[in-house]
C-alpha positions in Angstrom: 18.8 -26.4 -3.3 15.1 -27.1 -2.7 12.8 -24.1 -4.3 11.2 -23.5 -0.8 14.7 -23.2 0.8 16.3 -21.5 -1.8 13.2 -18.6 -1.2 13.5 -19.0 2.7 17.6 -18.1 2.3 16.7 -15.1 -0.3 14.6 -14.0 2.2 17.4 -14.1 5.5 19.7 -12.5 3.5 17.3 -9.4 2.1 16.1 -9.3 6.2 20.0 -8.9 7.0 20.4 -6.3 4.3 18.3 -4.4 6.1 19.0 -5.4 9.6 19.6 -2.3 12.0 21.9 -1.9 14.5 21.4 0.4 17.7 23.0 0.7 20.9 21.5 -0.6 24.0 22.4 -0.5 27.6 25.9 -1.3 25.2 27.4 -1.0 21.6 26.8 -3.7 19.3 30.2 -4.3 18.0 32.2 -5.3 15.3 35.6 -7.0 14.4 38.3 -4.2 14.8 40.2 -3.8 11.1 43.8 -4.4 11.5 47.1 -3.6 9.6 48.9 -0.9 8.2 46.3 1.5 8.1 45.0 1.2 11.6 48.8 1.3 12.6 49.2 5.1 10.5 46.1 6.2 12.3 47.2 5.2 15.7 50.5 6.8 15.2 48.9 10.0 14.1 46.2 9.8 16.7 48.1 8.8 20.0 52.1 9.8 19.5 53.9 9.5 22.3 52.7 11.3 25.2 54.6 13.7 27.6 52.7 15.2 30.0 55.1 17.6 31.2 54.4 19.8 28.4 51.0 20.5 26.7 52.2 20.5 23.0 51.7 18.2 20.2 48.8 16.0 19.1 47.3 14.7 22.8 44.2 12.2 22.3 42.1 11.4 25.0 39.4 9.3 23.7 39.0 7.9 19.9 36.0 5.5 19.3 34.5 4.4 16.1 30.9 3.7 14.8 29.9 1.9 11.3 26.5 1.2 10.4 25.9 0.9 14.3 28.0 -0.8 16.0 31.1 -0.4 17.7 34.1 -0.6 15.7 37.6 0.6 16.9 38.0 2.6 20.9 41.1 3.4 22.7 41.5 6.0 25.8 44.5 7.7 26.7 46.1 9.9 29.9 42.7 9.6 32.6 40.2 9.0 30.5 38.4 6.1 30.3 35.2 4.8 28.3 33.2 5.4 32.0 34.3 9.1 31.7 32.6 12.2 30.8 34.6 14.5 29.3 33.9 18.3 28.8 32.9 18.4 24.9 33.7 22.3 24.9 31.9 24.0 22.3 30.1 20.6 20.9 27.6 21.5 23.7 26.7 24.2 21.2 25.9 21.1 18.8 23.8 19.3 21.3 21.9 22.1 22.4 20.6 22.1 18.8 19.8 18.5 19.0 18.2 19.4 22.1 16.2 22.7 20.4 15.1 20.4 17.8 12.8 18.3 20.3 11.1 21.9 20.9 11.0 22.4 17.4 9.6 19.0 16.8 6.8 19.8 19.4 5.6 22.8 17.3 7.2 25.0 20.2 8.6 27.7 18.1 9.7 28.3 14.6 12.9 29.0 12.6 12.0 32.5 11.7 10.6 33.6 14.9 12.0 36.9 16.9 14.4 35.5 19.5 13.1 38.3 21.6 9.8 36.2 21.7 11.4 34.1 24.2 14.0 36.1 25.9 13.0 39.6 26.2 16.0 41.1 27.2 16.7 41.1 23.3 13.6 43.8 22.5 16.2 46.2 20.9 16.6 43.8 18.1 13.5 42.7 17.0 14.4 41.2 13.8 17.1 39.1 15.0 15.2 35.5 14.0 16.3 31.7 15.9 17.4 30.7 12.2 20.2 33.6 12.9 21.2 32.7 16.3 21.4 28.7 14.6 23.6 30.3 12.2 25.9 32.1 15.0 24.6 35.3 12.8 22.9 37.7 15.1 24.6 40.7 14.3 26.0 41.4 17.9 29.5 42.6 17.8 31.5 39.6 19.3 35.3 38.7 19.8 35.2 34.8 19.8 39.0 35.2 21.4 40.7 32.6 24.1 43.5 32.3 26.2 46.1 33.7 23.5 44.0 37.4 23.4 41.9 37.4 26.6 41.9 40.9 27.4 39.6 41.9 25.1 37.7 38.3 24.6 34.3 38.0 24.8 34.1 34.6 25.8 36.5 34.7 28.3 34.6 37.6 29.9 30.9 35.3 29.6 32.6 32.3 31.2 35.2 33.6 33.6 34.6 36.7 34.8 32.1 39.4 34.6 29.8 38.1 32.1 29.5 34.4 34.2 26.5 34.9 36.6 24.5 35.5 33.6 25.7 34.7 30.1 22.5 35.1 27.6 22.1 38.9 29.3 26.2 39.4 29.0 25.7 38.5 25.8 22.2 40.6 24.9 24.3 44.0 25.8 26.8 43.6 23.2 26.4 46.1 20.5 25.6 45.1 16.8 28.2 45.6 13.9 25.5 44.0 11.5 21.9 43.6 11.0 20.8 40.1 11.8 21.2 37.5 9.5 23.8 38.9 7.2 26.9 38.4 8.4 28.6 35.1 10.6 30.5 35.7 13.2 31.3 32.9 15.6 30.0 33.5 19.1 29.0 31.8 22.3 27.4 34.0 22.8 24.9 33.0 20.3 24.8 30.0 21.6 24.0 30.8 25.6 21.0 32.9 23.7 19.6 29.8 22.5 20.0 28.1 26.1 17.9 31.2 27.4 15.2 31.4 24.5 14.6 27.7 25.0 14.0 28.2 29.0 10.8 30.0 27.5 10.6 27.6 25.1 9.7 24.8 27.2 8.5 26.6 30.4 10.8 27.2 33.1 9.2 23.9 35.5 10.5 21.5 32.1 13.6 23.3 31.1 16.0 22.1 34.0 15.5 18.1 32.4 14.5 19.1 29.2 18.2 17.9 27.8 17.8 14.5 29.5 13.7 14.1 28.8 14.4 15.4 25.3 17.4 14.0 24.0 19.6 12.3 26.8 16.7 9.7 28.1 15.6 8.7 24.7 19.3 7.4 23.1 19.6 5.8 26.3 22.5 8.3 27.8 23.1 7.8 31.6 25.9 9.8 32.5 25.5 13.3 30.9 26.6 16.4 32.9 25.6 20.2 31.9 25.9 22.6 34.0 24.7 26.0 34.4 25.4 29.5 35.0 23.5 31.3 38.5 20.5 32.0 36.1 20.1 27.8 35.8 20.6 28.5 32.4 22.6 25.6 30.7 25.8 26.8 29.1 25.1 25.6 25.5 28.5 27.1 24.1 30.5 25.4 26.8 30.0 23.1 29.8 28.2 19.9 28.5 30.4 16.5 29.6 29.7 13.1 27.7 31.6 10.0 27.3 32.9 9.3 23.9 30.6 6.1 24.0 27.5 8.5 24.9 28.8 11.5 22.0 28.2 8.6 19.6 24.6 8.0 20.1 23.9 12.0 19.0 26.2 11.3 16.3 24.1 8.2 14.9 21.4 9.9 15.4 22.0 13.1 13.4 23.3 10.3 11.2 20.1 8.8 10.6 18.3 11.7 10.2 17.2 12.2 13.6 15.3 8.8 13.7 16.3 6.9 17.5 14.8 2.9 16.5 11.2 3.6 15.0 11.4 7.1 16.9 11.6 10.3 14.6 13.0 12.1 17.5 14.0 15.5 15.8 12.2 16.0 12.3 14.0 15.7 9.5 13.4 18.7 7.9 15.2 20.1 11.2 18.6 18.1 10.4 18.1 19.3 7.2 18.7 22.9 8.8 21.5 22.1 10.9 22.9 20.5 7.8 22.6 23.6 5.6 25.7 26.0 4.9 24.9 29.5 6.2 23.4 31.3 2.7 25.7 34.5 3.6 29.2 32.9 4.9 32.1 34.0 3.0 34.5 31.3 3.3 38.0 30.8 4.5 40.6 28.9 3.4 40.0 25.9 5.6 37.4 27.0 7.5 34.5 24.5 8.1 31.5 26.1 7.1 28.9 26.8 9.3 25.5 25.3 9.5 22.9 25.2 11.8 25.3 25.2 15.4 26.9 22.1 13.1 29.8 22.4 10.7 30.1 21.0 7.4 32.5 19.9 4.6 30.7 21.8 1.9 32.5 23.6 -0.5 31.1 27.3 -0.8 31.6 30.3 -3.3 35.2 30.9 -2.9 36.5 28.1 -1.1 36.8 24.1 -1.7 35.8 21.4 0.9 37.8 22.1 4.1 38.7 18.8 4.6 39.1 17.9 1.3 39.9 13.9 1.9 36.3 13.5 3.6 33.3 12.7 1.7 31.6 16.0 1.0 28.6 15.2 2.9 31.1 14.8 6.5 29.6 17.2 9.0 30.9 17.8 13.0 30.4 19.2 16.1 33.7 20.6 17.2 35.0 21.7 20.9 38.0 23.9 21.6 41.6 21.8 22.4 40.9 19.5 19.7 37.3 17.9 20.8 35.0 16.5 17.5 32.6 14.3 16.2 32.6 13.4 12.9 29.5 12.3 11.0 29.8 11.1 7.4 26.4 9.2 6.5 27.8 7.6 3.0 30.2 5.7 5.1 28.1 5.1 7.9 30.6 6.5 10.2 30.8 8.6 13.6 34.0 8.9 14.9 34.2 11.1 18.6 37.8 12.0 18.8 38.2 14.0 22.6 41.8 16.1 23.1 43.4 18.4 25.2 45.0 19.8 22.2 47.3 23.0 23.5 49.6 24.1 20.3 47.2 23.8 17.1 48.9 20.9 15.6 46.0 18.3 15.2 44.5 18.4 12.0 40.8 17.5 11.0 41.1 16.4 7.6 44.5 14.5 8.8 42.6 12.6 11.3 39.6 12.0 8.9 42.1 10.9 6.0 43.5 8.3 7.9 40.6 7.2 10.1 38.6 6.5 6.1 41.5 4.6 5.0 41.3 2.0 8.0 37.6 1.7 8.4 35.4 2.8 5.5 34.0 -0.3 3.9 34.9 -2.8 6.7 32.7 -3.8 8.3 30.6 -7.2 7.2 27.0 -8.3 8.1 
């Protein structure tokens, strides 16, 4: 070959090395691995389905992202890829994408008094956002569903008398701890955030702020959020996405918060999200908690919870088996939606198998 030829192919193939991909109006996509280990996934992912019952492993959506583009999808029962689904308590996960925008704009800071922005929390004035992030407020909270309602929390903030407003429901609980000390899962929590951030913003930008902030800019058309009788968003709770929409958060928290040549949350903020809490005391495959996130970390007296996953796998997860899966040495997001009734599916089953079909598949 020529020297000036030889330089010029040297040169396409550094340019493809580096080439980007990043959804349009569509998914770039990519050939769909086949074989035995696509087959074992499938089987684990979509068993037969009988819908007279609500038990066993029931998969509504599972799509597939590598470096970009689109790599394996399939929809079950009425879903479809045109669908938004309710995420559950991954709204908690995109209201942080959606608070780091804020953060981004110099609107607040990690260790500043939640009470700064919603009053109704001047009775604990060292409770900071980084605790709230960190579901850690120190308000007494029973994060209990449908199996122990009476004496639930949640069910109280969604259903009944805690519904017309959740962020005050939620701001007369008593605390067991002082802030920052001790994790307790709550919704709570996270309907705090949604109220703090109507401050945040101003009350004239808060009802678009999700779509202006985060929704607009990765190009996501059909997102649905809705709100209690306050118009305050219900961040632990009521966000709906399509799996195809999920995925752009997901490569975006993948890329550390960079949209194209857009730094759209900074990347000292993902760094947050992606940080175990410092005072979690683990359990035995738990996911550990990060900032509204969870992660696959190993911590003081427990190993990674899903222990077939690269360590540096984090997730937002949803009630009835919703998730997204991030795992940036892989170059993977994988949304996985379910209406999950009897506790069977298993995260690091899912992530085990979904590794062995498409990690390291996908060509230029």
């Amino acid at each position: 070959m020529p020297k000036g030829l030889s330089l010029i192919f040297l040169m396409l193939l550094s340019f493809t090395a580096l080439a980007e991909y990043w959804p349009a109006e569509q998914w770039p996509t990519a050939p769909t691995p086949t074989g035995p280990t696509l087959q074992a996934l499938e089987a684990y992912a979509f068993p037969s389905r009988d819908d007279s019952t609500r038990q066993g492993i029931r998969t509504d959506a599972l799509l597939v992202i590598r470096d970009g583009r689109l790599l394996y999808e399939r929809y079950a029962g009425p879903t479809t890829a045109e669908t938004p689904h309710l995420t559950w308590s991954i709204s908690k996960s995109l209201m942080a994408a959606v608070l780091g925008v804020a953060y981004g704009e110099g609107l607040f800071k990690l260790g500043d008094p939640v009470a700064k922005f919603y009053p109704p929390l001047q009775k604990h004035p060292d409770m900071t956002m980084a605790d709230v992030l960190h579901w850690a407020s120190g308000l007494d909270w029973q994060e209990d569903y449908e199996y122990a309602p009476l004496k639930s929390s949640v069910v109280a903030m969604l259903y009944t008398r805690g519904r017309h407003d959740m962020a005050a429901f939620t701001a007369a609980h008593a605390a067991y701890a002082a802030p920052g000390q001790a994790f307790r899962y709550s919704s709570g929590d996270s309907n705090l955030l949604s109220a703090a951030l109507k401050t945040i913003v101003g009350p004239d930008r808060y009802p678009d702020y999700p779509w202006t902030a985060v929704f607009e800019p990765l190009g996501i058309r059909h997102a649905v959020w809705e709100t209690d009788d306050t118009g305050t968003f219900v961040a632990s709770s009521y966000a709906y996405l399509t799996a195809r929409d999920l995925a752009r958060v997901g490569l975006l928290m993948a890329r550390e918060g960079r949209w194209g040549d857009r730094q759209l949350l900074p990347k000292d903020w993902v760094a947050f999200n992606r940080e175990p809490f410092a005072h979690y005391h683990a359990r035995q495959d738990d996911a550990v908690p990060g900032g509204q996130w969870w992660l696959n970390r190993a911590v003081e007296g427990a190993p990674q919870p899903w222990p077939d996953a690269p360590a540096d796998t984090f997730a937002a997860l949803g009630h009835w088996g919703q998730a997204m899966y991030v795992i940036p040495s892989e170059q993977l997001v994988i949304v996985r939606y379910g209406d999950d009734r009897d506790g069977s599916y298993r995260h690091n089953e899912l992530l085990r198998l979904a590794l062995k079909a498409f990690a390291g598949k996908v060509q230029p």
